[in-house]
C-alpha positions, 0 to 999 in steps of 0.5 A, a space after each residue: 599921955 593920958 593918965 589911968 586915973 583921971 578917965 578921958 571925957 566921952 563924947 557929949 550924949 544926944 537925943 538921937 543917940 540915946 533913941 537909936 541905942 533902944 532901937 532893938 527893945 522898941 522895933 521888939 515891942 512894937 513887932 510884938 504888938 503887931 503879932 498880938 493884934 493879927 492873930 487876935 483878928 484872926 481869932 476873931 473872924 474865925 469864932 464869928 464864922 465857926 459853929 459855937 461849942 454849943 453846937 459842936 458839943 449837939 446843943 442849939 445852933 443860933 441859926 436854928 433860933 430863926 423861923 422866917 415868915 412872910 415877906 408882904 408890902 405894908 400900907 405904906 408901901 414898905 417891904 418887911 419880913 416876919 421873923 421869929 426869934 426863940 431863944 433855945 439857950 441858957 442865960 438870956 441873949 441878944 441876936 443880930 439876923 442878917 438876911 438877903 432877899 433874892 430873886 427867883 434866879 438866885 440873885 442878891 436883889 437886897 440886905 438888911 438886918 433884924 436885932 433883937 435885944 434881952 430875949 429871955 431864955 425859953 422865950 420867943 417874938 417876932 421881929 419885922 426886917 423892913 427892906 430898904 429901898 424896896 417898895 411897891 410890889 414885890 418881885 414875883 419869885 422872890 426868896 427871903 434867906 436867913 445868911 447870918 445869925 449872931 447870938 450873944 449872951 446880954 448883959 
């Protein structure tokens, strides 16, 4: 018979036991953190591809700061692209062009990228976009297309 004052002694507590008793709080938080980290990238991916307010609201595009010149081979033999750079916004920025060369048929022959780095606001360079692996001559036909413009402010 047991007595009412004298408490029974519970089982000895475990390590397994103490973790699968928190079970529910942490599967909660590690859910949590999923979800924040998927819509983060996802925000993410759509701010990279989606216009800038700037130019929603009719300000200057980054894509509009991209003047291409010509595409020639250099004297040792390397293919390069003129591109010019004016920084038609606010505060001073840097910019990450992407660019495909493509043939007369409309097929991607090469990428590369041009960075440019503290452009002063109202101000313009140009920058050379060397292609690897293309040396020589040139493909007749080719068209050097402006595919990606990113512009940040600098820091």
């Amino acid at each position: 018979m047991s007595d009412p004052y004298y408490p029974q002694p519970s089982a000895p507590r475990t390590f397994i036991r103490g973790i699968w008793r928190w079970r529910a709080p942490i599967l909660t938080v590690i859910g949590v953190l999923l979800l924040i980290a998927l819509v983060d990238d996802a925000k993410t991916t759509r701010l990279r591809t989606a216009p800038g307010p700037g130019a929603i609201l009719g300000g200057h595009p980054p894509a509009a700061d991209i003047t291409l010149g010509s595409t020639t081979v250099d004297a040792a033999g390397f293919a390069r692209t003129t591109v010019f750079v004016t920084n038609h916004s606010s505060k001073t920025s840097n910019y990450l062009i992407g660019l495909t060369m493509r043939s007369a048929s409309g097929s991607t022959l090469r990428r590369t990228d041009a960075t440019v780095k503290g452009l002063r606001s109202g101000t313009s360079m140009s920058k050379q976009a060397v292609w690897p692996g293309q040396t020589g001559r040139l493909p007749a036909g080719i068209v050097v297309v402006v595919t990606s413009v990113d512009r940040w402010a600098h820091i």
